[in-house]
C-alpha positions in Angstrom: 93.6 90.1 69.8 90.1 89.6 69.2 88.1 87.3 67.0 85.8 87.7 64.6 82.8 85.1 66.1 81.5 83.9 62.4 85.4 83.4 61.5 86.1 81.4 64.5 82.8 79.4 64.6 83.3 78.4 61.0 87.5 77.3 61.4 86.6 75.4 64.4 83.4 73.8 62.6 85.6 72.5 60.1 88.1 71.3 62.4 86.1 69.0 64.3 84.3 67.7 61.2 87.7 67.1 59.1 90.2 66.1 62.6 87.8 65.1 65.3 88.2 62.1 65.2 91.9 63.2 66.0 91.0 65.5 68.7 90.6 63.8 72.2 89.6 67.2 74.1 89.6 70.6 73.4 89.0 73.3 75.6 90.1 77.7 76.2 88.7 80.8 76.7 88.1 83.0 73.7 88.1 87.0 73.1 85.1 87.8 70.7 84.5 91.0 69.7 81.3 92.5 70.8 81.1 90.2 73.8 81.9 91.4 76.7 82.2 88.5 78.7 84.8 85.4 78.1 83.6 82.7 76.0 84.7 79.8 77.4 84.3 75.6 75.8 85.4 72.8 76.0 84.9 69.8 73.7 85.2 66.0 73.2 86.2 64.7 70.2 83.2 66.1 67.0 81.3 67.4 70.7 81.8 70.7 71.4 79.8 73.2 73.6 80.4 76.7 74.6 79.2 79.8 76.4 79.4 83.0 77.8 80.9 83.0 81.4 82.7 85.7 83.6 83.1 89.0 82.3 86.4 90.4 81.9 88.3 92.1 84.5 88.7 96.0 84.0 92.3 95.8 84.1 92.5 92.0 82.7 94.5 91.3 79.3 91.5 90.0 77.2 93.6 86.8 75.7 93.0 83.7 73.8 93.7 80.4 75.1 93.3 76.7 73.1 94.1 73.3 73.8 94.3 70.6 71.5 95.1 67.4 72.8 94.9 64.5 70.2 97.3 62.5 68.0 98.4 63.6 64.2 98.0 67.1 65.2 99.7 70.0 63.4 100.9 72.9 65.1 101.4 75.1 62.9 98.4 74.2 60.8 96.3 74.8 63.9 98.0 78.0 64.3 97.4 79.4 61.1 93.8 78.4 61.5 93.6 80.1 64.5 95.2 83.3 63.4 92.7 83.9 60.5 89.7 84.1 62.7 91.9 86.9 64.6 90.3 90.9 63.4 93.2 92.8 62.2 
């Protein structure tokens, strides 16, 4: 689905404030609404920059995709997160 861009700015805010220290990389591609190209970032530990890049395909899924790599992280936490940024 698509995300709401104040929803997901704010949740990933948080995040790296609260777990960066946690969070070795992060990185995906992200479907905002009213964009219509693929936000893409990437991110080390509390650092985290982003931007507009390819525009999607006429016929491509528009998808989200996240990585988290770092220790003490919860999965299902993360997903949750995730999921309220998501316009329903």
């Amino acid at each position: 689905g698509m995300l709401d861009l104040n929803k997901i700015n704010n949740w990933i805010s948080t995040l790296l404030k609260e777990r960066g220290t946690d969070i070795f990389r992060s990185k995906g591609v992200l479907s905002i609404q009213g964009m219509e190209k693929k936000f893409v970032f990437q991110g080390v530990h509390m650092m985290f920059n982003g931007e507009q890049q390819n525009p999607w395909g006429p016929e491509e899924k528009r998808v989200n995709k996240l990585v988290f790599i770092g220790k003490k992280l919860n999965r299902e936490e993360l997903t949750s997160g995730f999921e309220a940024c998501l316009i329903k």
